[in-house]
C-alpha positions as CSV (number, residue, x, y, z in Angstrom):
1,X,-37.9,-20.1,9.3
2,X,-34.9,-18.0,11.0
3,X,-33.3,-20.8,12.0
4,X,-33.5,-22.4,8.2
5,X,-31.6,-19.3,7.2
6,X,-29.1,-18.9,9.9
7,X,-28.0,-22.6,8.9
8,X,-28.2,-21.7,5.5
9,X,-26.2,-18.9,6.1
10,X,-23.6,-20.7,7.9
11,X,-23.5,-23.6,5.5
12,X,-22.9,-21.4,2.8
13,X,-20.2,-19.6,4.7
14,X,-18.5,-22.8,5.8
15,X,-18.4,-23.9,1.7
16,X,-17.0,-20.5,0.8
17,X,-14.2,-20.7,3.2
18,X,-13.4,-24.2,2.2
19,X,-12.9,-22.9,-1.3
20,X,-10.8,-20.1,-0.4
21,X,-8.6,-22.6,1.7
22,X,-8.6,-24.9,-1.3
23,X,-7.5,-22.6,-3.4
24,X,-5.0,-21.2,-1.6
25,X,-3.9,-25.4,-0.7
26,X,-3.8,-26.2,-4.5
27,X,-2.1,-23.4,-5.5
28,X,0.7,-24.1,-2.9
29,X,1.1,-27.9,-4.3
30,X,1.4,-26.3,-7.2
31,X,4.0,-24.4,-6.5
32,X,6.1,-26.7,-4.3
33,X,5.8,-29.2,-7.7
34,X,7.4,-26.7,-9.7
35,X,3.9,-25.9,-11.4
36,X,4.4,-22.4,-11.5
37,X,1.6,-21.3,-13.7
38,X,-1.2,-24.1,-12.1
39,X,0.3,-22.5,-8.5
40,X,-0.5,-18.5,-10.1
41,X,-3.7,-19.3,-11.5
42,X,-4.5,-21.1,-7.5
43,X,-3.5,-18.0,-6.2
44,X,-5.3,-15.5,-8.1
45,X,-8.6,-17.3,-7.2
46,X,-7.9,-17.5,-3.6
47,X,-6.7,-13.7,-3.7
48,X,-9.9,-12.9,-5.7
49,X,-11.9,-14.3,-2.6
50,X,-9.7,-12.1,-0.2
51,X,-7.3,-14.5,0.9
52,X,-4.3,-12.5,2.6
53,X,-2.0,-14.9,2.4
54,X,-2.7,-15.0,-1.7
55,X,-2.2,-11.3,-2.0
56,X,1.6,-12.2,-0.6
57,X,2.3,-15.3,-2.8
58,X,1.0,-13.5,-6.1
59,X,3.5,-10.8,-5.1
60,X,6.2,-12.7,-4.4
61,X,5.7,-14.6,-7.5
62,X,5.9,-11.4,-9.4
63,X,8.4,-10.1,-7.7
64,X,10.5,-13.4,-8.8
65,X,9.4,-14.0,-12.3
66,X,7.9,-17.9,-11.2
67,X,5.3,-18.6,-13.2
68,X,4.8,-15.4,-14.9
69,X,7.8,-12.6,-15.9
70,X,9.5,-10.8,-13.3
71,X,6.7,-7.4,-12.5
72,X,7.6,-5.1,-9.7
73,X,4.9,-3.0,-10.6
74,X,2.5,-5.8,-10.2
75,X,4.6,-7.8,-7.3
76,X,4.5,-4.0,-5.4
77,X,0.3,-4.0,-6.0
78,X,-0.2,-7.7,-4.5
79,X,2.0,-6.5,-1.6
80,X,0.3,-3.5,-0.8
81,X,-2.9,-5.7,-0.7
82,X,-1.5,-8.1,1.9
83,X,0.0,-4.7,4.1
84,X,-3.1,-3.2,4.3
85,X,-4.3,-6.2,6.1
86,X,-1.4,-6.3,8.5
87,X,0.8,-9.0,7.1
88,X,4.2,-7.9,7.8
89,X,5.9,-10.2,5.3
90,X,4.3,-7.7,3.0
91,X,5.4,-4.7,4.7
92,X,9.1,-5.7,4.9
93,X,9.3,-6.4,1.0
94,X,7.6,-3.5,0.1
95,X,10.6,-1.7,2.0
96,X,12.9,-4.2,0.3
97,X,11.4,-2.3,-3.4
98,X,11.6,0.7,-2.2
99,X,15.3,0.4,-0.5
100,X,16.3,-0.9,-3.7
101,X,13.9,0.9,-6.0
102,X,12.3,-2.2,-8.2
103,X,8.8,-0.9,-9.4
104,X,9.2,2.2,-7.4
105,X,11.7,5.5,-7.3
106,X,14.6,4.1,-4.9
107,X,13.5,5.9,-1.4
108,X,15.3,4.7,1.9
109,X,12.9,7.0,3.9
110,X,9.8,4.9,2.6
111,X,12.1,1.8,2.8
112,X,12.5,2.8,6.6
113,X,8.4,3.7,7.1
114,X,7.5,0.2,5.6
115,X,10.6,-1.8,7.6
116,X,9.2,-0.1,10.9
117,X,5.2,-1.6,10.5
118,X,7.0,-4.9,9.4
119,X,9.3,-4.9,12.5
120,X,7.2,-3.6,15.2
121,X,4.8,-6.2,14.0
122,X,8.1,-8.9,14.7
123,X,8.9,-9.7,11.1
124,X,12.7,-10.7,11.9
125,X,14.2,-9.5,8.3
126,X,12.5,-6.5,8.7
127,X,14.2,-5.7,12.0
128,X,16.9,-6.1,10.3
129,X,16.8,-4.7,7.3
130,X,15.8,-1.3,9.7
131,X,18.3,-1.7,11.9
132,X,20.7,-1.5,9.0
133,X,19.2,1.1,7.7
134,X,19.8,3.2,11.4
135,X,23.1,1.7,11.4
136,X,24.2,3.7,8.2
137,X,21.5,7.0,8.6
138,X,19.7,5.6,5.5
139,X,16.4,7.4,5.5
140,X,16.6,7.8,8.9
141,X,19.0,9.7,10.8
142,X,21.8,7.7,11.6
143,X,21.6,6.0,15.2
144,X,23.5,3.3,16.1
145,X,21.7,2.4,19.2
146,X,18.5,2.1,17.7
147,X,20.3,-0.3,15.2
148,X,21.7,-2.2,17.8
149,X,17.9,-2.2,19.4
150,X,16.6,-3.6,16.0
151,X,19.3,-5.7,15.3
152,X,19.4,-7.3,18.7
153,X,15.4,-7.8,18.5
154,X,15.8,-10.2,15.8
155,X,18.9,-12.0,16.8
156,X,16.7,-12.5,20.0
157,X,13.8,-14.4,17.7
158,X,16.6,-16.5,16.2
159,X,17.8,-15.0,12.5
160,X,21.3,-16.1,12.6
161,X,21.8,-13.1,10.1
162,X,20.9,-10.8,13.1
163,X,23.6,-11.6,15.2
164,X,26.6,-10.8,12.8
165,X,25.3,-7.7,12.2
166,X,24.3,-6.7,15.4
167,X,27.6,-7.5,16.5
168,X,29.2,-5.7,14.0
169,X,27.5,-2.6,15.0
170,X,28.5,-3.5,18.6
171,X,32.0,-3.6,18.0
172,X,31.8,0.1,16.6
173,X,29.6,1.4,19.2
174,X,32.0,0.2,21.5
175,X,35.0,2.1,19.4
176,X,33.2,5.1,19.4
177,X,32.7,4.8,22.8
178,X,36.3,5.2,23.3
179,X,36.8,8.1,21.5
180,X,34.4,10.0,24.0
């Protein structure tokens, strides 16, 4: 009789899991065809079974009008449900609203807090976006080694972007250097 529910259990576990992956499949076929709303709707059902990944897309699709009309507000909600869970995508575009104040009061400190959890966690944008941020004493006070740390970090994982910024911020560190 235990055993009866244990594979019960797991069966129904096992079909609940499919459907979340299904959902969360269908709605990105949907979106790669252009079906924007079919893609939304996919989403939503996946996110309403706790997929992380679904909290993402749904914000990212609200933060970019596909499929529904552009919604800070709401793209900021679906973020914060992916961050909580530790996906750093999340975290570094929640900074992004917040450095540039979409569905939020403009706040570079905030911008920086968010950045950090996204970059420690190796979300390359993130590093830097925060290095940047260090660079100019946005929110943080300014500190161009730390920018170069951040900046450096990504170019390391291979965002092109990384490397003409960090050595930007290399070539004034080393002009400031010789003014000491």
């Amino acid at each position: 009789m235990i055993m009866r529910k244990i594979i019960a259990t797991f069966i129904l576990l096992f079909a609940s899991l499919q459907s979340i992956a299904g959902n969360l499949e269908d709605g990105l076929a949907h979106y790669q065809g252009g079906r924007y709303a079919e893609a939304l709707a996919s989403f939503r059902q996946a996110a309403g079974e706790g997929n992380v990944q679904a909290f993402f897309l749904l914000g990212a699709m609200h933060e970019n009008g596909e499929g529904t009309n552009k919604d800070y507000s709401q793209a900021l909600t679906w973020y914060l449900k992916a961050a909580e869970r530790g996906d750093a995508a999340a975290q570094s575009n929640i900074g992004s609203l917040f450095e540039k104040g979409q569905g939020v009061p403009k706040n570079a400190a905030a911008a920086a807090d968010w950045y950090r959890k996204a970059a420690e966690a190796g979300n390359l944008s993130a590093q830097v976006n925060l290095g940047v941020l260090y660079f100019n004493g946005q929110g943080v006070e300014r500190d161009p080694v730390e920018a170069y740390k951040w900046l450096y970090l990504a170019d390391m994982g291979g965002l092109p972007v990384a490397r003409e910024k960090r050595e930007f911020v290399d070539l004034r560190i080393e002009g400031w250097l010789r003014t000491l």
